[in-house]
MINUTI-527650 format. One record per residue: residue number from 1; chain; x, y, z of N, C-alpha, C in turn. Coordinates in steps of 0.001 Angstrom, whole numbers. Layout:
residues N
seq / mol / n.X / n.Y / n.Z / ca.X / ca.Y / ca.Z / c.X / c.Y / c.Z
NUM / A / X / Y / Z / X / Y / Z / X / Y / Z
...
END
This chain:
residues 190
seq / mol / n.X / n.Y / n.Z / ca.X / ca.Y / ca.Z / c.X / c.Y / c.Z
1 / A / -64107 / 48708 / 15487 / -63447 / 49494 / 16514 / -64482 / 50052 / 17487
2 / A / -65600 / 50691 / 17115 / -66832 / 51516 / 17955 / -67571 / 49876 / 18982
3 / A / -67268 / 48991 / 18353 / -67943 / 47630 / 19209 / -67146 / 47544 / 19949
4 / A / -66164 / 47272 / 19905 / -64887 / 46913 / 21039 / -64809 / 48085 / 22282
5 / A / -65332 / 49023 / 21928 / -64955 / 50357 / 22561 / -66335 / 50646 / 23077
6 / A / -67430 / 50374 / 22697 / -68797 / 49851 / 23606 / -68552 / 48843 / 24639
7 / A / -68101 / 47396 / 24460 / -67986 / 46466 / 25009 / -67012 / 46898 / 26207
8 / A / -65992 / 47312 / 26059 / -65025 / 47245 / 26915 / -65749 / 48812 / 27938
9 / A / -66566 / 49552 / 27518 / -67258 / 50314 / 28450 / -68458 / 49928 / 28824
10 / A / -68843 / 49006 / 28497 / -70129 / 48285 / 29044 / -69539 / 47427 / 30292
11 / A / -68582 / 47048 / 30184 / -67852 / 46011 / 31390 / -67349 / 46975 / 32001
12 / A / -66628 / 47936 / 32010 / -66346 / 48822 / 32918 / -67390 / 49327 / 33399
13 / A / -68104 / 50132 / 33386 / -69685 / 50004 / 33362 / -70167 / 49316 / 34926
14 / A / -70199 / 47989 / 34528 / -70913 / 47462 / 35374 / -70139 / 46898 / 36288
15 / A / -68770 / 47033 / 36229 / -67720 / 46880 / 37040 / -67438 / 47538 / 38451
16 / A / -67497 / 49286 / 37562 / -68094 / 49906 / 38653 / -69661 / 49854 / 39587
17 / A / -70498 / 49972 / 38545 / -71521 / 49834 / 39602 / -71307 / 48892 / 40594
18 / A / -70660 / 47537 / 40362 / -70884 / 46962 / 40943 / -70674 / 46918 / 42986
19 / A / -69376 / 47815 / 42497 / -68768 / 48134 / 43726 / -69417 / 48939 / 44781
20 / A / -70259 / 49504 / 44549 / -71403 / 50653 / 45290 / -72075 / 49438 / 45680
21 / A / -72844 / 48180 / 45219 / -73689 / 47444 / 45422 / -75033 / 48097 / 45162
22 / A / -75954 / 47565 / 45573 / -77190 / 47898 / 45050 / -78213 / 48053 / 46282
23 / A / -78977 / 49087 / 46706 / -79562 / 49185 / 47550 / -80354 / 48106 / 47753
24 / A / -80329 / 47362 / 49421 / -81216 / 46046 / 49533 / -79867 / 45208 / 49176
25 / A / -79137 / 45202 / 48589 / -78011 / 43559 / 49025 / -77407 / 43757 / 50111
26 / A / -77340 / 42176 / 50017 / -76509 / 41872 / 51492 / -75276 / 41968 / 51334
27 / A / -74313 / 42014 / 51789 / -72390 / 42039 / 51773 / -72891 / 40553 / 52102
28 / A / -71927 / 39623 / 51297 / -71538 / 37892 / 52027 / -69731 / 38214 / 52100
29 / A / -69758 / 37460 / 52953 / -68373 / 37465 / 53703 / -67272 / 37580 / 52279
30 / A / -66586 / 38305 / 52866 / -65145 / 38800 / 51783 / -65567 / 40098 / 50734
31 / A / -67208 / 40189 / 50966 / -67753 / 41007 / 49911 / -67255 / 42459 / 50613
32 / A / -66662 / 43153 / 49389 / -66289 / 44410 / 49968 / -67400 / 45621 / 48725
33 / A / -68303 / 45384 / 48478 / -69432 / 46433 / 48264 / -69674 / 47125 / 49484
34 / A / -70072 / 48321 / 49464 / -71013 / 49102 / 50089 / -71979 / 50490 / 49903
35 / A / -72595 / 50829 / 50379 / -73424 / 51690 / 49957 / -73182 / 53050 / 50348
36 / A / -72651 / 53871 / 49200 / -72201 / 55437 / 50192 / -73121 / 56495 / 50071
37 / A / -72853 / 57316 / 51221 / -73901 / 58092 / 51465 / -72937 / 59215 / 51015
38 / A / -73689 / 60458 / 51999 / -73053 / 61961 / 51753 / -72189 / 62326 / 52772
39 / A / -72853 / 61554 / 54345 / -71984 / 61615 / 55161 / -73072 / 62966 / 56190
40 / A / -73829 / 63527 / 55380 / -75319 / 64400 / 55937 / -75582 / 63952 / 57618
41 / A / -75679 / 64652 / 58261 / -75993 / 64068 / 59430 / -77157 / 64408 / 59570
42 / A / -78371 / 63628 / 60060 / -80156 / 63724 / 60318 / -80144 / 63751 / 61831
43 / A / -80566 / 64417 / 62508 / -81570 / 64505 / 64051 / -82570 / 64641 / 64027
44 / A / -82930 / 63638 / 64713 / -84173 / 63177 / 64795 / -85202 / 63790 / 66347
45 / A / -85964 / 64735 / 65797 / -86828 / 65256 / 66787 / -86884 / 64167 / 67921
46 / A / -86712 / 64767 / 69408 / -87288 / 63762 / 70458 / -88238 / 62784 / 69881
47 / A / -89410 / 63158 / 69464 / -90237 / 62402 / 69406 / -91170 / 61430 / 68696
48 / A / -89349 / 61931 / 67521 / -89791 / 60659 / 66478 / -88457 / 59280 / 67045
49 / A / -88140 / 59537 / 67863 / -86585 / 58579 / 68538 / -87249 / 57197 / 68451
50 / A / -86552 / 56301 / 68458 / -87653 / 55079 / 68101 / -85966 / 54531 / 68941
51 / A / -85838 / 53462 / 70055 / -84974 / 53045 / 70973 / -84074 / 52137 / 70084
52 / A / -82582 / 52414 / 70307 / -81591 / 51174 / 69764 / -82066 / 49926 / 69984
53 / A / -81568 / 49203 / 69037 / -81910 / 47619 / 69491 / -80311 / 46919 / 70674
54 / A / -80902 / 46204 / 71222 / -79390 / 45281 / 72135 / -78430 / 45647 / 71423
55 / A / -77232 / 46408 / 71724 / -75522 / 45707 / 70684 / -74706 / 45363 / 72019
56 / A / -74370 / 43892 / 71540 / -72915 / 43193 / 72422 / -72610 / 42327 / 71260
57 / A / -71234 / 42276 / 71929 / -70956 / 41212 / 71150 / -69194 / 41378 / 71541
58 / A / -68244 / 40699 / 70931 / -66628 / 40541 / 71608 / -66471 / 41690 / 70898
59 / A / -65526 / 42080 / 70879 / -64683 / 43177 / 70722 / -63235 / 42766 / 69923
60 / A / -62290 / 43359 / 69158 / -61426 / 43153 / 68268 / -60233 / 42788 / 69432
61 / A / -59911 / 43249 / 70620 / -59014 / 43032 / 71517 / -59717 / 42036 / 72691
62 / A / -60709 / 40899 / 71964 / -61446 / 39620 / 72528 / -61873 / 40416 / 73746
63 / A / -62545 / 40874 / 74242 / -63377 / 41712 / 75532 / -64399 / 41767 / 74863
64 / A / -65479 / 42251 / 75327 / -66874 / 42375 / 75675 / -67427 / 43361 / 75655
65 / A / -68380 / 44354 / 75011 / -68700 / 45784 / 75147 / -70236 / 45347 / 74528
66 / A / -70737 / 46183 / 75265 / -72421 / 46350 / 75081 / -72778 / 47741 / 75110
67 / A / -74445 / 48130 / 74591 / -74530 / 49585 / 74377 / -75336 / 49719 / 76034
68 / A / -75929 / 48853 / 76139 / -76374 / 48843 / 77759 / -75322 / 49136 / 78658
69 / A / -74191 / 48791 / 78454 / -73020 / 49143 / 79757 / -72767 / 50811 / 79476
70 / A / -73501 / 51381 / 78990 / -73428 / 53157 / 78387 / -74956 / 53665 / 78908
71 / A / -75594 / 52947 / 79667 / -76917 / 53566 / 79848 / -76731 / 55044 / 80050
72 / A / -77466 / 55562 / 80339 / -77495 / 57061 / 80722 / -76340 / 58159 / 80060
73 / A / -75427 / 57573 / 78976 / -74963 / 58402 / 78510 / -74868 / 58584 / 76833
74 / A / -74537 / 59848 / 76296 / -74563 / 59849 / 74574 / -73747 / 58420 / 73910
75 / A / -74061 / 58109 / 73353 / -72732 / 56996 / 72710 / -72994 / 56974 / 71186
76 / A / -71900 / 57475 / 70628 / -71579 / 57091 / 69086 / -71341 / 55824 / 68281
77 / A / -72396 / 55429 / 68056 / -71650 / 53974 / 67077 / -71243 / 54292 / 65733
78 / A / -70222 / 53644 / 65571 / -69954 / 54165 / 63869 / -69330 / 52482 / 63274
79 / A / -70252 / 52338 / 62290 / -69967 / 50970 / 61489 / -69147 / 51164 / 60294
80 / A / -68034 / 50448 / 60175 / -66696 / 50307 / 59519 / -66483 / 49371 / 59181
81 / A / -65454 / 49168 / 58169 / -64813 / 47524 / 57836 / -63010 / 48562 / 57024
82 / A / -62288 / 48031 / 57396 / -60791 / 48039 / 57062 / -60756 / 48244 / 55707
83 / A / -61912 / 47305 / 54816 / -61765 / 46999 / 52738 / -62371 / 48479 / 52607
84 / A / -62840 / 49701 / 53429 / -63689 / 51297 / 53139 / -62928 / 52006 / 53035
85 / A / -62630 / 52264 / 52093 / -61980 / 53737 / 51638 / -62617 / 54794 / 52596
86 / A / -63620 / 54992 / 52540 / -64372 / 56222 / 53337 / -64677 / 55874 / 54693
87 / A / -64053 / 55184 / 55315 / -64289 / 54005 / 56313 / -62756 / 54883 / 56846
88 / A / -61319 / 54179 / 56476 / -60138 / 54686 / 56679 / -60089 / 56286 / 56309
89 / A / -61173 / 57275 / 55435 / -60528 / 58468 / 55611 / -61560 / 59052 / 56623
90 / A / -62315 / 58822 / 57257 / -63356 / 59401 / 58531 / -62777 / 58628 / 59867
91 / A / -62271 / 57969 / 60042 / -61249 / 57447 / 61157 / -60346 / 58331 / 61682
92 / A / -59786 / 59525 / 61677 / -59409 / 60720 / 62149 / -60034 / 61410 / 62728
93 / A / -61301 / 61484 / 61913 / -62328 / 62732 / 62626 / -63147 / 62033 / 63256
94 / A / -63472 / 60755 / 63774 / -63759 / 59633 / 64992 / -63061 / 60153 / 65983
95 / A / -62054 / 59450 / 65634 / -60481 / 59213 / 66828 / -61080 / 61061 / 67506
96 / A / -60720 / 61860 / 66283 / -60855 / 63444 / 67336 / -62042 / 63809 / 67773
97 / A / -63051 / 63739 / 67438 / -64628 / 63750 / 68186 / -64598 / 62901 / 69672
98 / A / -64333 / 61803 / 69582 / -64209 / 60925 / 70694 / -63029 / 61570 / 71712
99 / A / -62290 / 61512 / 71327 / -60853 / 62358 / 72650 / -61589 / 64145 / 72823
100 / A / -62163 / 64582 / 72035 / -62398 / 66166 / 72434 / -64118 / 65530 / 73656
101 / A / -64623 / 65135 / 72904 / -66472 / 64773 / 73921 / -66120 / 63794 / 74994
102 / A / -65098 / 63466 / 75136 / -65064 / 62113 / 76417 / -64983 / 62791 / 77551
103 / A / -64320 / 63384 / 77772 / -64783 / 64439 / 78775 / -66098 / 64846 / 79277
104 / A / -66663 / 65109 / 78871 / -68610 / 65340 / 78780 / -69548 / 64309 / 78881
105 / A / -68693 / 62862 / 78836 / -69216 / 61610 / 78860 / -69682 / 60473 / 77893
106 / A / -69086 / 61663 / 76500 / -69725 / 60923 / 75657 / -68860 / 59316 / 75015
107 / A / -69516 / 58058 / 74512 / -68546 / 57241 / 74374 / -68846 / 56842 / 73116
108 / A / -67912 / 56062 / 72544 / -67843 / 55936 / 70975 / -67450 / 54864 / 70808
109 / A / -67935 / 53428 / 70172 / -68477 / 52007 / 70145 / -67960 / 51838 / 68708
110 / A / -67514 / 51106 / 67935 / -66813 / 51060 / 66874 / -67917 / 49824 / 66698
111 / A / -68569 / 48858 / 65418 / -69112 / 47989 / 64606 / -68076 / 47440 / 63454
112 / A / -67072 / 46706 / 63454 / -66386 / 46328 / 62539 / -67427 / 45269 / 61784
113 / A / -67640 / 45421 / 60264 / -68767 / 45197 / 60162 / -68176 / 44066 / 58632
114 / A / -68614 / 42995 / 58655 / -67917 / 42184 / 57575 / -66266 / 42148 / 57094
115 / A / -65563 / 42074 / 58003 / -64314 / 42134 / 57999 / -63533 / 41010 / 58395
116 / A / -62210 / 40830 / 58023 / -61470 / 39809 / 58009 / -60712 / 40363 / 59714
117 / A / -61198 / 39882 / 60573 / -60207 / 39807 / 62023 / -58873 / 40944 / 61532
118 / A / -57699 / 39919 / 60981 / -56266 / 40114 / 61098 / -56265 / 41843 / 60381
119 / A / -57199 / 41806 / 59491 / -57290 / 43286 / 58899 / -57887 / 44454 / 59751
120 / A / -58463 / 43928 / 60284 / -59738 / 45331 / 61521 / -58682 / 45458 / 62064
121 / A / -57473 / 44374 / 62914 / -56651 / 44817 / 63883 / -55715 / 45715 / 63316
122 / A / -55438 / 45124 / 62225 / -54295 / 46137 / 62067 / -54739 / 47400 / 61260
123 / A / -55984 / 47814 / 61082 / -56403 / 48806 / 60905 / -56485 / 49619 / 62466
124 / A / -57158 / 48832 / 63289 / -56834 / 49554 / 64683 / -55437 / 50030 / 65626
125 / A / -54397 / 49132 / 64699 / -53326 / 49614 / 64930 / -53017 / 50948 / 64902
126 / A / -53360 / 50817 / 63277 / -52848 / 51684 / 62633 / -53577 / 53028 / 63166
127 / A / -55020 / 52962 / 63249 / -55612 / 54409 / 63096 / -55796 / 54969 / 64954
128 / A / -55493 / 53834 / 66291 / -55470 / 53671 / 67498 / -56503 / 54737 / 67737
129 / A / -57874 / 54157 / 67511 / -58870 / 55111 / 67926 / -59430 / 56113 / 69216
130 / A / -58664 / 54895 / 70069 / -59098 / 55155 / 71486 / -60340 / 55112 / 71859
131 / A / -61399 / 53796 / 71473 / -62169 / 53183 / 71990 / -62291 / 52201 / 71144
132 / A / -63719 / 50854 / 71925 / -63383 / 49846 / 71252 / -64336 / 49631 / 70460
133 / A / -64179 / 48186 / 69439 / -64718 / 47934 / 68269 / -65313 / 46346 / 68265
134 / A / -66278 / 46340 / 68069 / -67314 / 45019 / 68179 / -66704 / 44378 / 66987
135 / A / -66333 / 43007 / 66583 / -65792 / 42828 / 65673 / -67182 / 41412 / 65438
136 / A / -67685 / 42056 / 64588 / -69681 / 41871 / 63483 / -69021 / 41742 / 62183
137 / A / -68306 / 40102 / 62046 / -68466 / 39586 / 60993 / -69562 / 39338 / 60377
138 / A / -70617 / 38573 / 61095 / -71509 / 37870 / 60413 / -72315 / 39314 / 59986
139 / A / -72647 / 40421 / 60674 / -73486 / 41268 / 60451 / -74476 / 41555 / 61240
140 / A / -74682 / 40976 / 61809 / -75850 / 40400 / 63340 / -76134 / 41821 / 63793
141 / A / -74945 / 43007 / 63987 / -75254 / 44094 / 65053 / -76283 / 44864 / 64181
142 / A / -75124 / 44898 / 62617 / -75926 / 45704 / 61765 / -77233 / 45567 / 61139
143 / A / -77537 / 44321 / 60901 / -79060 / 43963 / 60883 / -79836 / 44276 / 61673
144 / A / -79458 / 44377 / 63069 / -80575 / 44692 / 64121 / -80934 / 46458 / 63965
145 / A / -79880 / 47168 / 63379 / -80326 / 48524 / 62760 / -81155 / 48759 / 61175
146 / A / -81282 / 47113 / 61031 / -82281 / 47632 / 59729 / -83372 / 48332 / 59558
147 / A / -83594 / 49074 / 59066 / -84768 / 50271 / 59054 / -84441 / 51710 / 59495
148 / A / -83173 / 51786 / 59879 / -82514 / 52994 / 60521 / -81087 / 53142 / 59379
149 / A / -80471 / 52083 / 59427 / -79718 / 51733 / 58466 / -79150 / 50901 / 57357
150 / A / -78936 / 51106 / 56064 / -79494 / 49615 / 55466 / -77763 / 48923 / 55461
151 / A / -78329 / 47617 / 55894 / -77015 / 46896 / 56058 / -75843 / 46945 / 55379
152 / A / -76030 / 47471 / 54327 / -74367 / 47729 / 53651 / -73918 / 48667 / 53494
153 / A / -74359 / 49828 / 54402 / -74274 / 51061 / 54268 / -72882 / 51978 / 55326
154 / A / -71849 / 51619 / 54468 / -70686 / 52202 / 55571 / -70071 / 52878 / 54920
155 / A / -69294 / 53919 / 55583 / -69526 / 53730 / 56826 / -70564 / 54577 / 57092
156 / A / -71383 / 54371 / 58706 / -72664 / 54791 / 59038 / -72594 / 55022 / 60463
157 / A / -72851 / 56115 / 61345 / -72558 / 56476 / 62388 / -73808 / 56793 / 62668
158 / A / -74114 / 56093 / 64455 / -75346 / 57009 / 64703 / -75367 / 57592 / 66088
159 / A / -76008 / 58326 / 66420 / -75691 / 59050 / 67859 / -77169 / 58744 / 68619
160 / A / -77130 / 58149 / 69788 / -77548 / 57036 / 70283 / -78084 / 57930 / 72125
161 / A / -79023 / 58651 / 72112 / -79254 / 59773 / 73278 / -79090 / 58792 / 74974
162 / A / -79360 / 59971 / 75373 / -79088 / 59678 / 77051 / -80278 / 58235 / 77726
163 / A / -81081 / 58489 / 76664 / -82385 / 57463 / 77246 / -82285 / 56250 / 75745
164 / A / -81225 / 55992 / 75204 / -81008 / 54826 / 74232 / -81914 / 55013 / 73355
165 / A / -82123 / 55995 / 72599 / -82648 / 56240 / 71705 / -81886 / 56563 / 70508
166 / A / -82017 / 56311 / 69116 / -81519 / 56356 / 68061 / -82004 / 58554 / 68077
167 / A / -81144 / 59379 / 67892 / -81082 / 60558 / 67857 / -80392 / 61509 / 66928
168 / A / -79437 / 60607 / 66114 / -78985 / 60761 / 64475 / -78293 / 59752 / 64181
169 / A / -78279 / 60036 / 63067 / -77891 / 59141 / 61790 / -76963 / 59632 / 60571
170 / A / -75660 / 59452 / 60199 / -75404 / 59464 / 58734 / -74889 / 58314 / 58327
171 / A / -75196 / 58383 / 56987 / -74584 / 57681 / 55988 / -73512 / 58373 / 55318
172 / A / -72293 / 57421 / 55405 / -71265 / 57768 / 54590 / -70361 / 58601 / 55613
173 / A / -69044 / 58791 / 55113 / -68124 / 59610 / 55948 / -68522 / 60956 / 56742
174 / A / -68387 / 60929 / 58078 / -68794 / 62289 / 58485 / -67638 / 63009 / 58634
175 / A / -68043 / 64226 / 58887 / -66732 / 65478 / 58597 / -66791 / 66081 / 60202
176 / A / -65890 / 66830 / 60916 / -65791 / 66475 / 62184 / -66563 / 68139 / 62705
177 / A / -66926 / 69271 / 61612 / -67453 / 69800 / 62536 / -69242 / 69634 / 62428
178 / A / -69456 / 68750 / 61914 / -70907 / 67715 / 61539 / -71161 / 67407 / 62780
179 / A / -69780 / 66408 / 62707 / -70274 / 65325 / 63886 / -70610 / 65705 / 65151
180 / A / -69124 / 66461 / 65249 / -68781 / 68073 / 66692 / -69961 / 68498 / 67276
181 / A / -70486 / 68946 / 66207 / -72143 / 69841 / 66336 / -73110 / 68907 / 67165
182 / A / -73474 / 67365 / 66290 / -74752 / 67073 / 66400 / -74514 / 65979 / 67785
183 / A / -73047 / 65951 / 67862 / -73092 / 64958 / 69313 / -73187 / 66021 / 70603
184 / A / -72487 / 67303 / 70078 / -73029 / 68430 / 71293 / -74685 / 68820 / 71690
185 / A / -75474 / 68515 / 70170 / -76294 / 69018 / 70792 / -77196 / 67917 / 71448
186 / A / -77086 / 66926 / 71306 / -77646 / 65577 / 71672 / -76824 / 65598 / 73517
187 / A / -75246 / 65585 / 72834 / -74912 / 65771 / 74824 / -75976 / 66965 / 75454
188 / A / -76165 / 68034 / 74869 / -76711 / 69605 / 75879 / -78189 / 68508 / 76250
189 / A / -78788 / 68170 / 75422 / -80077 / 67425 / 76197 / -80407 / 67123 / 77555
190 / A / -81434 / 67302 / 78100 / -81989 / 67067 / 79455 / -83151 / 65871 / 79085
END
């Protein structure tokens, strides 16, 4: 009885771990691992800012969005996939950060990030963010943030300054008077 009852918690066990994934793997397509954070938001002194890399790529409603067509202003990227639990419950406090700061200029870039098309949409249905979403199957956007963020790490939002500089970072779900805060103080910047 005590073997069976080892065994069957040894597979549960590693069942779960498995689902977190392991810091350093890659997601391959359909893989719904990811890596969660606290959701902590980091700012990064001016003068440790180290510049975004290029993001374009189509968009979930087939259009076109780049972080260059945002020059000169704050822009939020936040990387998601539809299979995130913590992905779908920080999608509220997106949607409301973005409609309260748009006003002020700030814009907010969605990374659908290893996801099945027909699912991102109708997650965008559903959650109607009110901005758009790069739809980064292969992973391409999120790799180019490796070293800032590790590729399976969603969801992961970063706030992106007036001169395209990487200016924070969290991992994991952010909470909206986090976010509220650290995109205000990145907008107050000169």
């Amino acid at each position: 009885m005590r073997a069976k009852f080892l065994a069957a918690a040894s597979v549960l066990l590693v069942a779960v771990a498995g689902c977190a994934g392991a810091p350093g793997s890659q997601p391959q397509t359909g893989d719904t691992r990811f890596i969660a954070g606290d959701g902590r938001i980091t700012l990064f002194q001016a003068a440790d800012r180290v510049p975004a890399p290029a993001v374009e790529g189509e968009t979930l409603d087939g259009g076109t969005a780049t972080l260059a067509a945002h020059k000169g202003k704050v822009v939020v990227l936040n990387f998601w996939a539809s299979w995130c639990a913590p992905c779908r419950a920080e999608a509220p406090v997106l949607k409301e950060v973005a409609a309260k700061t748009k006003a002020d200029g700030v814009e907010f870039l969605g990374i659908d990030f290893k996801d099945r098309k027909a699912d991102a949409l109708a997650f965008e249905r559903s959650q109607a963010p009110g901005y758009p979403s790069i739809f980064d199957q292969p992973g391409r956007v999120a790799l180019s943030f490796q070293g800032t963020v590790p590729p399976a790490a969603i969801p992961s939002t970063l706030i992106i300054d007036r001169q395209g500089r990487i200016a924070a970072r969290a991992l994991g779900a952010v909470k909206y008077p986090d976010l509220l805060d650290a995109v205000t103080k990145v907008g107050g910047e000169k």
